[in-house]
N, C-alpha and C positions, 0 to 999 in steps of 0.2 A: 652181675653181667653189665653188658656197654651196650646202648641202643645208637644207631647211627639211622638219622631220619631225613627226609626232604618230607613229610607229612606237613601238616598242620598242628599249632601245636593250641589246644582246650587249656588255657590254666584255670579255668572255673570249674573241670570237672574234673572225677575223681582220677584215683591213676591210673586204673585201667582202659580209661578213657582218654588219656593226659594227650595223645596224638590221636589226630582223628583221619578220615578217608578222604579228605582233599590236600590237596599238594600247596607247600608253604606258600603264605600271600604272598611273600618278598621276588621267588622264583622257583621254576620244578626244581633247579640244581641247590635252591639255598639247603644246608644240612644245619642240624641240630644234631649233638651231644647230651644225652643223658648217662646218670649209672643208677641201677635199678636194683633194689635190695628186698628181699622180701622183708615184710613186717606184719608179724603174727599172720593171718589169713589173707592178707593184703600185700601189697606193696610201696614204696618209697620210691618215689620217682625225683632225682636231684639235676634239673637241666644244667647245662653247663654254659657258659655266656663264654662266645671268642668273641664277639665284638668289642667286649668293652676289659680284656685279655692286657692290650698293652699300655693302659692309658697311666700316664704318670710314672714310669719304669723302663729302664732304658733297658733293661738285661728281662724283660719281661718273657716268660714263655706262653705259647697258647694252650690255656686248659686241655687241649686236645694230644698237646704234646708232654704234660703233665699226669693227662691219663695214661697216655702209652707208657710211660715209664713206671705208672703203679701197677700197671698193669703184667710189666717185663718182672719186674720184682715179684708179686703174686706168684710168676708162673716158677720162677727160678726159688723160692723158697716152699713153694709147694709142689713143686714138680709134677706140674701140671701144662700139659698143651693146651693150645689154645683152637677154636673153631669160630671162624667167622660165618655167619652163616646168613642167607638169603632166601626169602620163603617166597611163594606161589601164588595161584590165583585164589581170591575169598579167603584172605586172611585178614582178621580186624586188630588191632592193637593189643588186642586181649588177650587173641589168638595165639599173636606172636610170644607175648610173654611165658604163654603158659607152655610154647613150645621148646623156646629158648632155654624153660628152667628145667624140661625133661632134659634135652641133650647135656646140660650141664652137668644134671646129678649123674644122667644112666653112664655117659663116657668117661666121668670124672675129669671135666675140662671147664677151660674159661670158656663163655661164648662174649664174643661182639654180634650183633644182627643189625643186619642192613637190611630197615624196615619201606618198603613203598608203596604211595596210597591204594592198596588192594581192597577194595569196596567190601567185602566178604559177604557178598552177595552172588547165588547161584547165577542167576540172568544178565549178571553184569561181565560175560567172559571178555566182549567185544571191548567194554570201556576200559576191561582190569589189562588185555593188552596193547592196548593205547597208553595207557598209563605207563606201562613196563617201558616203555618205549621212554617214554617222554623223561623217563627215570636213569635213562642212561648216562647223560653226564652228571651227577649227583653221586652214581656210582664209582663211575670212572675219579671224580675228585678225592671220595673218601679212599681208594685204593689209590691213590697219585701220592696222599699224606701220608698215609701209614708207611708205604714202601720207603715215603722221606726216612720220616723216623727211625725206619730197620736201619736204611742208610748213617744217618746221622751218630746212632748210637749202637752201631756195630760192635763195639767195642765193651757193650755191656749185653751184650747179647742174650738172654737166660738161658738158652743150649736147648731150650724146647723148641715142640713145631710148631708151624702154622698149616692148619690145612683151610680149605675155602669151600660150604657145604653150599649146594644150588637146590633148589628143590621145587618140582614142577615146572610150572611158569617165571620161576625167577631164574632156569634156562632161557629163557625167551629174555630174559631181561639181559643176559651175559650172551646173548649171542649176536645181540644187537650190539651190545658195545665191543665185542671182538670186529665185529663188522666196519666197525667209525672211525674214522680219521682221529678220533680222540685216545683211542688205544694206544700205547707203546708200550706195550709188554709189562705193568704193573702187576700181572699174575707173577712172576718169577718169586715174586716176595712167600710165595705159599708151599709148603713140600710140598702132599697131595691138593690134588683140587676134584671132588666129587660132586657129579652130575648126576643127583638121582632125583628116577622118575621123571625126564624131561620132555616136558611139552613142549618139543618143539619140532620141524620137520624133520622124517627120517630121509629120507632119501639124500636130502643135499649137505648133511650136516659134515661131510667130507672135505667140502670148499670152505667151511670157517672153525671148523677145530683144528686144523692144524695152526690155526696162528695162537692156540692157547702156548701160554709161556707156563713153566711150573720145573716146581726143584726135583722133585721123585717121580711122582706119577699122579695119573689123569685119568679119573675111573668114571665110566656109564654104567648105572645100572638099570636091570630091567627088570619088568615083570610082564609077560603077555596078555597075562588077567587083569591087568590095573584096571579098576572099573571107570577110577577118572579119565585115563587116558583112555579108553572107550569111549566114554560118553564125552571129550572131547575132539574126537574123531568122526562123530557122529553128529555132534551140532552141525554142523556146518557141510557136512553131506562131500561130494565131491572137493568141495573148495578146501576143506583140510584132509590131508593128506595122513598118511602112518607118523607116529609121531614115536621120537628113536626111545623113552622109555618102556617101548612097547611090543618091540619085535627083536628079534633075534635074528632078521635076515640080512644081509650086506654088510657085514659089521667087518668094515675092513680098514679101519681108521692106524699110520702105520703108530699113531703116538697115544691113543686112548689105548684103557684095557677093557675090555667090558664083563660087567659080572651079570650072568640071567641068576635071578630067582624064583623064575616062574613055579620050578617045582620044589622050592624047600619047604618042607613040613611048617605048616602055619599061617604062611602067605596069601593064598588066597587070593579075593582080588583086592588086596591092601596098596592104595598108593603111597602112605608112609609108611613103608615099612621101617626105618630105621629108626621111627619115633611112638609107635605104638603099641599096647605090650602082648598084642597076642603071637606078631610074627616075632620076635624078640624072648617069646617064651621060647622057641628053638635055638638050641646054643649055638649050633652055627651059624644061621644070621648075626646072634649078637657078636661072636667073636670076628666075624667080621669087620662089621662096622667097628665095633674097638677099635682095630687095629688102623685100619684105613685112616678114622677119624682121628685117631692118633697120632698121624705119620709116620706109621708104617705098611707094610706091603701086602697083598693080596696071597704070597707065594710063604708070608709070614703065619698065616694059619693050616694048622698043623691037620684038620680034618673036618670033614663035613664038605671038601671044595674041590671041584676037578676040571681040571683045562679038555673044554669040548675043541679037538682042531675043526671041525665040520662048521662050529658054528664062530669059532675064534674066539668064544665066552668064557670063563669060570665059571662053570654052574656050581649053585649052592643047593644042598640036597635039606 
């Protein structure tokens, strides 16, 4: 897997540590390139240097642009999609890894993660979105490259998808940068892009999802029970609002599809469900998210899933 960072980066500790919870000395937007391999119980963490990329070479490419094309190759000879993915509030560097290499093995995909300094700490929700914030253009640059790159070497294209996975708070992170002058439609580069469990307000999420850009489709999911989005509804009393991973009322978005799985067998009050194995012991969740994460469609799963018009959802049973 590909780690893409604005973190801090530890080279005196181990690799599970190797990126730590503050945001690079240089700047929030400076990013760093690793490829991360596991090694026996451990991992292998190989940063990658653009700095020092073109010096002495006239035809030089940036390591970054050298990944992507191992990367095109990987997926076209193994025929395999690809998911970039973006994690939430209280995730530590550890965290990330160990979650990056679930979705890798369970979907049979390449993952990149776009990792940002999440304290992964309970009490820290106020600084983790501050942070998310501050994290916005760091985002917006690593999706400005890569779209390059789709750009650039269209022509070698591996025939696989790209989907774009959000998850909790790292809505919060994508809804800020939908929001910013910095934006210009960089999602288009992704077939699906899925929003699950998003901490962020439900009420107004109408006024900034429509500017989401994307090649197939654009999926919310829910669950009414989420205990996090509960208990992040409840921090803060009146001042946070219903947050849309959370409810199934107003769901009237004309370019999102939304899927509730409030009531599918196993869910419970799980915030990731698309990463943890007890909701994912039910076969229609998992062939769900297969499919979605895959790039492909919602209308592609054969059973377990039904269009509620009342509520405008797919419920997953």
């Amino acid at each position: 897997m590909y780690i893409v960072t604005n973190r801090n980066i530890q080279n005196s500790h181990p690799a599970i540590r190797r990126f730590g919870k503050d945001f690079n000395g240089e700047a929030y937007d400076e990013l760093r390139l690793a490829q991360v391999k596991r090694q026996g119980q451990g991992w292998k963490i190989e940063i990658l240097d653009e700095s020092s990329a073109s010096k002495g070479r006239s035809d030089a490419r940036w390591p970054s642009e050298d990944t992507f094309l191992e990367l095109q190759k990987t997926m076209r000879t193994k025929k395999r999609n690809c998911v970039f993915y973006v994690h939430g509030f209280m995730v530590s560097f550890k965290d990330l890894l160990a979650r990056a290499a679930f979705i890798e093995r369970k979907y049979k995909v390449e993952v990149v993660a776009f990792t940002w300094p999440s304290d992964g700490r309970a009490l820290r929700y106020r600084n983790d979105k501050r942070d998310a914030i501050r994290s916005v253009h760091a985002l917006d640059r690593c999706l400005e490259k890569l779209s390059r790159y789709m750009t650039k070497y269209h022509d070698l294209a591996c025939g696989q998808s790209f989907t774009l996975l959000l998850h909790s708070m790292g809505n919060y992170l994508f809804k800020h940068l939908l929001k910013s002058s910095v934006y210009q439609g960089e999602t288009l580069l992704f077939d699906n892009i899925v929003m699950a469990a998003a901490d962020v307000n439900h009420h107004d999420h109408l006024e900034w999802i429509e500017r989401v850009k994307f090649r197939r489709r654009l999926y919310v999911t829910i669950n009414e029970n989420d205990y996090a989005l509960g208990l992040s509804r409840a921090k803060f009393g009146s001042l946070q609002r219903t947050r849309l991973g959370h409810s199934t009322r107003g769901l009237a978005s004309r370019k999102a599809e939304y899927i509730d799985f409030t009531r599918a067998k196993n869910i419970g009050t799980s915030h990731a469900y698309f990463a943890e194995p007890k909701p994912l012991a039910n076969p229609n969740v998992r062939r769900v998210f297969h499919s979605i994460l895959n790039g492909g469609l919602i209308e592609d799963v054969a059973t377990g899933v039904q269009y509620n018009m009342q509520t405008n959802a797919h419920a997953v049973s």
